[in-house]
N, C-alpha and C positions, 0 to 999 in steps of 0.2 A: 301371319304365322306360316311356316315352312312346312312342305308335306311330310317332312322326317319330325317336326316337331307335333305334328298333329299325330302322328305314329305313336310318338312316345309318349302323348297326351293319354294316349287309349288305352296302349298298356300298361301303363301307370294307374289307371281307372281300376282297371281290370284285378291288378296286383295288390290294391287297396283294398276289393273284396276280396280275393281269394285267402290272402296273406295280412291281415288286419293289424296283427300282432307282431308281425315278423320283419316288418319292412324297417329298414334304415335309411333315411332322404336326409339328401343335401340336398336345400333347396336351390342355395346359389349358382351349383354346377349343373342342375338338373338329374342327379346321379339319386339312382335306388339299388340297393340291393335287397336280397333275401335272405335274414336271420342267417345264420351259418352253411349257406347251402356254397358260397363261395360264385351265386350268380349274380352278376349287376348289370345296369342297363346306364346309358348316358347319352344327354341330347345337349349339342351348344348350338349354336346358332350358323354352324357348318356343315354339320355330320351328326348321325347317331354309330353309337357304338357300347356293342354286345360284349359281354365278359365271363369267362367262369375263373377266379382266383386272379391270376396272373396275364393270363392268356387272354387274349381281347382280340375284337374286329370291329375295324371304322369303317365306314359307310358315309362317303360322300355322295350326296342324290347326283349333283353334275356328273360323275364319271362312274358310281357303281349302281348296282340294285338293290335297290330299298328291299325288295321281298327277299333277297339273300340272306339279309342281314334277318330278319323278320321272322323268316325258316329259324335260323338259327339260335333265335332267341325261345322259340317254343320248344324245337329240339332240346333246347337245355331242361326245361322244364317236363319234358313229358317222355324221355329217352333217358335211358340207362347212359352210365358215362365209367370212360376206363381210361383209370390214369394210370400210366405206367411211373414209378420214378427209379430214377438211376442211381446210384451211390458209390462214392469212391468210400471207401472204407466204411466207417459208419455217417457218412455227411451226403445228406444228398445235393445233387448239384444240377439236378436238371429232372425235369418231369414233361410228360406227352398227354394231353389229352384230347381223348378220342369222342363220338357217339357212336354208340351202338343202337343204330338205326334200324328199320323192319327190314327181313330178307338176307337177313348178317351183313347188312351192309354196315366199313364204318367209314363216318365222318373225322381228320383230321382236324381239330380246331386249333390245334399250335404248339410249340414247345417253347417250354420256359427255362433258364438257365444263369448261373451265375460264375464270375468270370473267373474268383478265386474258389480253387479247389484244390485239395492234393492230389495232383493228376497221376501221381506216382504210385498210388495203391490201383489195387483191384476193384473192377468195376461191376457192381452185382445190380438185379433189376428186383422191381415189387410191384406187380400188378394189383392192383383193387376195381372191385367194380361198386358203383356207386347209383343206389337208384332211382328210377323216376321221380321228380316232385311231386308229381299229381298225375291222374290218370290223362291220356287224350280225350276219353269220352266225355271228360266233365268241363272241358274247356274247347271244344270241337267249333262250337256256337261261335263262341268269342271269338275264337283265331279266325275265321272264316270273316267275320266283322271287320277283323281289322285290315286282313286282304281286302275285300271288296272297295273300305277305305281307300287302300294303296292306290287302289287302280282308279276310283274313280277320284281322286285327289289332284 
C-alpha cells in the first residue's frame, strides 16, 4: 500500500467515528464524502485528492506534498469557508471558494464554472459564509496522528 493510501486509510478511520451517520462511500473509487457538507476525499492508486463540492485538489506523492493536501482536507473541516458565487442574471455561473483560516488569513481553494451563460446580462455577487464542521480542539489528536504518519511513512 502507498503512503497516500495509508493517509487515506486514517482519515477514513477517523471520519467513520466522527461522522457515523453521515458519510457516503464508494467503495470501488475509494471516495467518501460528508452528508451535505459538499466535502469528499479520494484515493486511487496514483494520487489522493481533496474536494469541497466542485472544486478539488490532486496530490500526486511523486511530484507534490502529501501534507499540502492533508492541511487542506482538515482545513475544510475545521475552518469557516466563503464562497463567493457570481450570477449573470438570476443564473449562477461560477462560484470561488475560499478558507478563512486563523489571522484573517484566506486560503484560495479554486473556482468553479460553467461554459454556457448569458454572458450578456449583469453580473451580481453573493458571498456566504459557511461554518466549521467541528471544532479543531476535538480532532487536534487525530490530525497530529496522521502527520506524524506522513512523515514517518
Amino acid at each position: 500500500m502507498e503512503k497516500h493510501e495509508k493517509i487515506f486509510e486514517k482519515i477514513k478511520e477517523l471520519l467513520i467515528r466522527l461522522f457515523p451517520n453521515e458519510l457516503t462511500e464508494i467503495e470501488e473509487e475509494n471516495h467518501i464524502s460528508i452528508g451535505d457538507t459538499g466535502i469528499w476525499i479520494m484515493s486511487d492508486s496514483r494520487e489522493l485528492t481533496v474536494g469541497y463540492g466542485l472544486t478539488h485538489i490532486h496530490c500526486d506523492p511523486k511530484y507534490d506534498d502529501l501534507s499540502e493536501v492533508v492541511d487542506l482536507f482538515f482545513n475544510l473541516l475545521t475552518c469557516k469557508k466563503q464562497i463567493t458565487k457570481f450570477y449573470k442574471g438570476d443564473f449562477s455561473y461560477k462560484h470561488r471558494t475560499d478558507l478563512l483560516l486563523a489571522d484573517n488569513e484566506i486560503y484560495n481553494i479554486g473556482t468553479a464554472m460553467t461554459w454556457l451563460f448569458p454572458y450578456w446580462k449583469k453580473t451580481t455577487s453573493k458571498v456566504q459564509i459557511e461554518d466549521e464542521i467541528i471544532e479543531l480542539d476535538k480532532i487536534k489528536k487525530d490530525i497530529d496522528e496522521i502527520k506524524t504518519l506522513h512523515n514517518n511513512v
